[in-house]
C-alpha positions as CSV (number, residue, x, y, z in Angstrom):
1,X,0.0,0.0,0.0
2,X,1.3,3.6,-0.9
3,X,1.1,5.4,2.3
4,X,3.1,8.4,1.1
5,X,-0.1,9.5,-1.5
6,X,-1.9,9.2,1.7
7,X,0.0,11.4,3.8
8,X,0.5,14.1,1.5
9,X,-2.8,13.9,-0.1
10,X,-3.8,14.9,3.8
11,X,-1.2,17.5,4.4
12,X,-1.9,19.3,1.1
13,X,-5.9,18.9,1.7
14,X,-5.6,20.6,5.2
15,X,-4.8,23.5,3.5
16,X,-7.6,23.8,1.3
17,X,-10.1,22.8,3.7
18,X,-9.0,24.0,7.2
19,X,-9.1,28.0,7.5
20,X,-7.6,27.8,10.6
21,X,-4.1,27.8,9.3
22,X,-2.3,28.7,12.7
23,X,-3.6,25.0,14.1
24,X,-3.7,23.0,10.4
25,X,0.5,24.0,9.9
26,X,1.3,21.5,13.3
27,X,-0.9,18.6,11.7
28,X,0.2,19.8,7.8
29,X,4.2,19.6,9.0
30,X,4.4,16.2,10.8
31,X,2.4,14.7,8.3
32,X,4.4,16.0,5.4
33,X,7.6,14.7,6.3
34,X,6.3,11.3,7.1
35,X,5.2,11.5,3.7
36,X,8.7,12.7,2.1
37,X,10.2,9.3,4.8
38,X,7.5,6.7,4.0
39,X,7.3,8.0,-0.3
40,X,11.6,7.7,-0.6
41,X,11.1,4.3,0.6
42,X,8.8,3.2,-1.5
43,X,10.6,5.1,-4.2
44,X,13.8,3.4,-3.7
45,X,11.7,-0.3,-3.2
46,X,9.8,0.0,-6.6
47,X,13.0,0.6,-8.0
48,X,14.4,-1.9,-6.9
49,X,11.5,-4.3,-8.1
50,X,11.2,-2.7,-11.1
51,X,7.8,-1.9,-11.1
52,X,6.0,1.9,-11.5
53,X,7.4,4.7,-9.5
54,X,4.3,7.2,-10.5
55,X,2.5,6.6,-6.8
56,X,5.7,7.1,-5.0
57,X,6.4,10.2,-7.3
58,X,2.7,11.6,-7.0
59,X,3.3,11.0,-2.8
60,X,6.5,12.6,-2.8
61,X,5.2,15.9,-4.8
62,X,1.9,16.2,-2.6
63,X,4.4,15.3,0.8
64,X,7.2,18.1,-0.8
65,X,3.7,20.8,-1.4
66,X,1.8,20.3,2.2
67,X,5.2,20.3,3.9
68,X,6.9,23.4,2.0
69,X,3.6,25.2,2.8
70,X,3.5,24.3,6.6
71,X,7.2,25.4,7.0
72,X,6.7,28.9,4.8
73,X,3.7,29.7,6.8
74,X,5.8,28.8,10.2
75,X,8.7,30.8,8.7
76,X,5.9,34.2,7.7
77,X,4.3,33.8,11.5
78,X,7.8,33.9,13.1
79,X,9.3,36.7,11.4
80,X,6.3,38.9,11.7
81,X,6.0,39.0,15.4
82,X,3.5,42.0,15.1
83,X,0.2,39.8,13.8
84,X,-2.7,39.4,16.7
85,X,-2.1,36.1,16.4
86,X,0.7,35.7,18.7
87,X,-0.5,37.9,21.1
């Protein structure tokens, strides 16, 4: 079973259906990067076994997207000190 489709398909979707992005970035991160671990993995074992690497691919793109927009939205919260947010 591709788990890394999985994971990413849940980090990217947080994003587009969660407004609350101050709570969705600590469930969009975690889940992100298990979905870069689990989707090299898999990448590396379909290799391997010569079979199709296109769901290992499509998990590593959607794992690369949900956690590259968790960690830019961590990075824009932390440098800008002056939103309500934090306060």
């Amino acid at each position: 079973m591709n788990l890394a489709v999985a994971f990413g398909g849940v980090s990217v979707a947080f994003w587009f259906c969660c407004p609350f992005w101050m709570l969705v970035w600590l469930l969009a991160l975690p889940l992100g990067l298990t979905g870069l671990v689990r989707g090299s993995i898999e990448y590396r074992a379909a290799a391997r076994q010569n079979t199709s690497r296109t769901q290992p691919l499509v998990g590593l793109v959607l794992s690369f997207v949900g956690t590259s927009a968790a960690a830019a939205y961590m990075i824009f919260v932390l440098t800008h000190p002056d939103l309500p947010v934090q306060d």
